[in-house]
LUMGUPA-427417 format. One record per residue (C-alpha): x, y, z. Coordinates in steps of 0.05 Angstrom, whole numbers, plus 5000, padded with zeros to 4 digits. Each point is the difference from the previous one (the first is absolute). Layout:
BEGIN
XYZ...
! end
This chain:
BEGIN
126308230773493850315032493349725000494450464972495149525032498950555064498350674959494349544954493850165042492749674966498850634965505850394987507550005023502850415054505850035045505350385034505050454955506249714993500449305048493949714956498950514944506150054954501350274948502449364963492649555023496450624971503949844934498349285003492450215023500450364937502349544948496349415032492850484993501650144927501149224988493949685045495150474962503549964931500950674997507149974950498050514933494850285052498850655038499650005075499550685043503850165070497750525052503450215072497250365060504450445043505149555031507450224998502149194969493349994950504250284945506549615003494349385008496750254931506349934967501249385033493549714971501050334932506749794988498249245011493150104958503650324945505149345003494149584985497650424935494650445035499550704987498850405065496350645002502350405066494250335027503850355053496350265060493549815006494849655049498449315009494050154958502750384946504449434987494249604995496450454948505750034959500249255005492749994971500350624958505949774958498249325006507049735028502149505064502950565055504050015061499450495052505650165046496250175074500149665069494050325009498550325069506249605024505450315038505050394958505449435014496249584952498349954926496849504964496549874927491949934984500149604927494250044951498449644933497650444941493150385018501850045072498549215019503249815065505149495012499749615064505249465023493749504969499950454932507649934979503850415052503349295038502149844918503250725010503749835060502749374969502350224942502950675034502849525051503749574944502950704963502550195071504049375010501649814921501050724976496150304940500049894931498550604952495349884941503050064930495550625000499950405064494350505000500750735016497850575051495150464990496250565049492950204997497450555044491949775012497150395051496050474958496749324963499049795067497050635038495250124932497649325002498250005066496050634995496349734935498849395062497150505048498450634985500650545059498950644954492450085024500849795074499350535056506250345024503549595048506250125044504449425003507049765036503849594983504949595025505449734959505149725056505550264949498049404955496949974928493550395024504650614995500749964928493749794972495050305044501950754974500349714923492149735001497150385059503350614981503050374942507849625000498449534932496350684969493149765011495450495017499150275067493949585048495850285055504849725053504750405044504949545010504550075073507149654997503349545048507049724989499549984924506750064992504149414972503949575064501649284998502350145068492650105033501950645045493150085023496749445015500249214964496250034932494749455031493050345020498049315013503350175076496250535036505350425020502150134933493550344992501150515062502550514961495050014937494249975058502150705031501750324934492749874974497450305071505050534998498150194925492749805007500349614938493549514976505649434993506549755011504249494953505249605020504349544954505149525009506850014978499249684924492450385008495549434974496350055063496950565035495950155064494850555020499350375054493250385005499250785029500749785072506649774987496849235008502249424959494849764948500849144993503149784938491849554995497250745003504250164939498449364970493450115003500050674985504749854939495049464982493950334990503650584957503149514948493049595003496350624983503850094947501449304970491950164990499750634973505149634951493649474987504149475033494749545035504149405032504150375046503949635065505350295042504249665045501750085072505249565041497349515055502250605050496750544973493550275041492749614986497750654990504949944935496149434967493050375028501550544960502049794938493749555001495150615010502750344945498449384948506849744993503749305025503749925055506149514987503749815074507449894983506449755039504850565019506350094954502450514953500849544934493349565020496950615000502650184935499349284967492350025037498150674963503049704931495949415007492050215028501350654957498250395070500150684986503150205064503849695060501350275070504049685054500550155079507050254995498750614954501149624938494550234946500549564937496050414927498649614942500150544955507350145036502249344959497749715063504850215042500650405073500750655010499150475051499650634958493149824958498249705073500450735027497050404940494049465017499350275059500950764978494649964953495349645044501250415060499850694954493649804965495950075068499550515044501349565078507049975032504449434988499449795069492049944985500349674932504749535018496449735051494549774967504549484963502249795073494549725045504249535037504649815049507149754990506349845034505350214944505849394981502849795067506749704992502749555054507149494999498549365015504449435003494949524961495150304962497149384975498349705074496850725020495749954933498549235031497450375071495650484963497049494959499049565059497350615041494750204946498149214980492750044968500550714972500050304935507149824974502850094924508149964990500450394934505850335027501249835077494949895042494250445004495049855043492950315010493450055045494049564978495950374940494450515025503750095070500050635040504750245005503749694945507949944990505449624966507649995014505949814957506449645024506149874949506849944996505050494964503949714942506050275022499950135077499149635058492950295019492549914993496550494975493350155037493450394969493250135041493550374984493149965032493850375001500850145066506850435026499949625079499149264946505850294962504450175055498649295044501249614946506950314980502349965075497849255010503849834920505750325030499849725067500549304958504750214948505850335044499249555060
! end
């Protein structure tokens, strides 16, 4: 019998259709979900993205939910972050059928407790796998009272509560493109940007880019995290002379910006930039102790800024669920995350790239300067970007770099980062860790100083791939 034990990542499951994602482990996924979080006489919801097997998969997972005595209410299509919102709106565990910005031969399943709460491999999801694991080799059992199937279209709950989250009606008029990389962006930017959930119309002209509906990718890989799968958005916002460009992943709980020279803005500018809007209004609120987290790899001009504007930093580990489990716990109104990640508490504390964007919309449309000018006041510095190498042995290159840098600034909170002595010009810190799931070391730089920045990462890498 097969082993589930390769498509159970830390923070969700993924894996190739077919060879490691059946139809039968879904099942068993399914049933072993609805018994780990006693969800038998309980509702749970189920959304999909795009992919041609995410349907047969939702049955999959319904069928062996149902088998344990959950009721399962099909969302259908929907984003990563819909899903998530329905999880917290209706106040039931969810499971969201996406691989994400993965290639189309792949699938996989993101799990939530009721109210959106995360489940990592430390949270429940290895109790999952063995249990699923057991109902894959034993067989499954069927409750003496199976639940039952229900569907629930939610977008227009979810595209009016994130305008009552942000509201764009007063903002200048602003031309906009967006790319959807034929992923979930295509459906749920037109219903709360635009008019397609019968909200009324905003002072955004909104330019389309592969918003139709293909698990296949035809255009480019749903992952803006790689350059080139920008190329296209940068020319259409030249060629259009739009103020922005959007581009979201495939399960679109993630989005980057491109300003009005076709120029990436850093996920830290949007953190930032993100940051100050939510603290401004956590005050208007009368909220008073306000912190906001940033991971370790996030720019120093993050922290700086949240600072100034009277709230508290909170430096976190990356991770998608310990960012989650971090927001539940310090109460942090907002978190933000070097990979495009951006985490709202009033969002039941979960990510999502959508309310990330309308951030920026509203900040950028309530001034008068170009994006490429506003943004860069909320980026002073100098970074490399994550560098991924392969190495053979990770933890002996970590031993090298520690040896190198002996006597300086160290902390291990998650890796190694190591920085210049307090008060020194210029000043810079770098970040070396290892992936959970890959054979690499991940490598982040940023300085004061561009020629510090740039020497630094050549002499880490020097070390790390020699």
């Amino acid at each position: 019998m097969s082993s589930l034990q390769k498509i159970f990542k830390m923070y969700d499951i993924r894996g190739l259709v077919g060879s490691e994602m059946t139809f039968e482990g879904v099942k068993a996924i399914g049933a072993a979900f609805v018994d780990e979080l006693s969800l038998a006489g309980a509702s749970l919801v189920v959304g999909h993205d795009m992919r041609d097997s995410s349907v047969e998969f939702v049955e999959a997972f319904i069928e062996g939910a149902n088998a344990r005595g959950a009721d399962a209410i099909n969302l259908g299509l929907c984003s990563t972050d819909e899903c998530y919102f329905a999880s917290g709106y209706l106040d039931a565990a969810a499971a969201m059928f996406t691989a994400s910005h993965n290639p189309a031969s792949y699938n996989g399943i993101k799990l939530s407790r009721a109210g959106a709460r995360g489940i990592s491999m430390d949270t429940g999801l290895s109790a999952i796998l063995e249990r699923a694991q057991k109902y894959l080799d034993q067989g499954l059992e069927e409750v003496s009272e199976p639940g039952f199937s229900s569907e629930h279209e939610i977008m227009s709950e979810y595209a009016s509560y994130l305008r009552q989250l942000v509201d764009l009606s007063s903002i200048r008029p602003l031309k906009i493109v967006i790319d959807a990389a034929n992923g979930m962006g295509g459906l749920t930017a037109p219903a709360v940007l635009s008019t397609a959930a019968n909200l009324p119309a905003l002072p955004l002209e909104i330019v389309p880019m592969y918003f139709e509906l293909d698990g296949s990718f035809p255009n480019h890989e749903a992952n803006p995290l790689d350059p080139k799968n920008l190329v296209d958005l940068q020319k259409a916002v030249l060629e259009h002379k739009a103020d922005v460009g959007l581009a979201f992943d495939g399960d679109a709980d993630r989005v980057f910006v491109i300003d009005e020279k076709g120029q990436p803005v850093t996920p830290s500018a949007i953190a930032a930039i993100v940051s100050l809007s939510e603290i401004a209004r956590a005050k208007a609120k009368g909220e008073t102790n306000i912190s906001v987290l940033h991971n370790l790899l996030t720019s120093k001009a993050v922290a700086e800024l949240i600072k100034s504007a009277g709230a508290t930093p909170i430096r976190t580990r990356v991770g998608h669920s310990l960012i989650k489990d971090e927001m539940a716990k310090t109460g942090a109104i907002f978190g933000g995350e070097h990979s495009a990640h951006y985490y709202f508490k009033d969002f039941y504390g979960a990510d999502s790239g959508m309310l990330a964007a309308m951030h920026v919309l509203r900040e950028l449309g309530s001034q008068n300067k170009p994006l490429s000018e506003f943004a860069s006041e909320f980026d002073p510095y100098f970074a490399s970007g994550e560098i991924n190498s392969t190495v053979a042995n990770a933890h002996d290159k970590l031993a090298q770099i520690r040896a190198e840098y002996q006597g300086s600034p160290l902390d291990e909170l998650d890796g190694i980062t190591i920085s210049s002595e307090p008060n020194s010009s210029p000043w810079w810190w770098f970040n070396v860790r290892s992936s959970n799931t890959e054979p690499l070391l991940r490598l982040n730089v940023e300085s004061s100083d561009q020629a510090a920045c740039k020497a630094l990462t050549d002499k880490l890498l020097g070390i790390i791939r020699s």
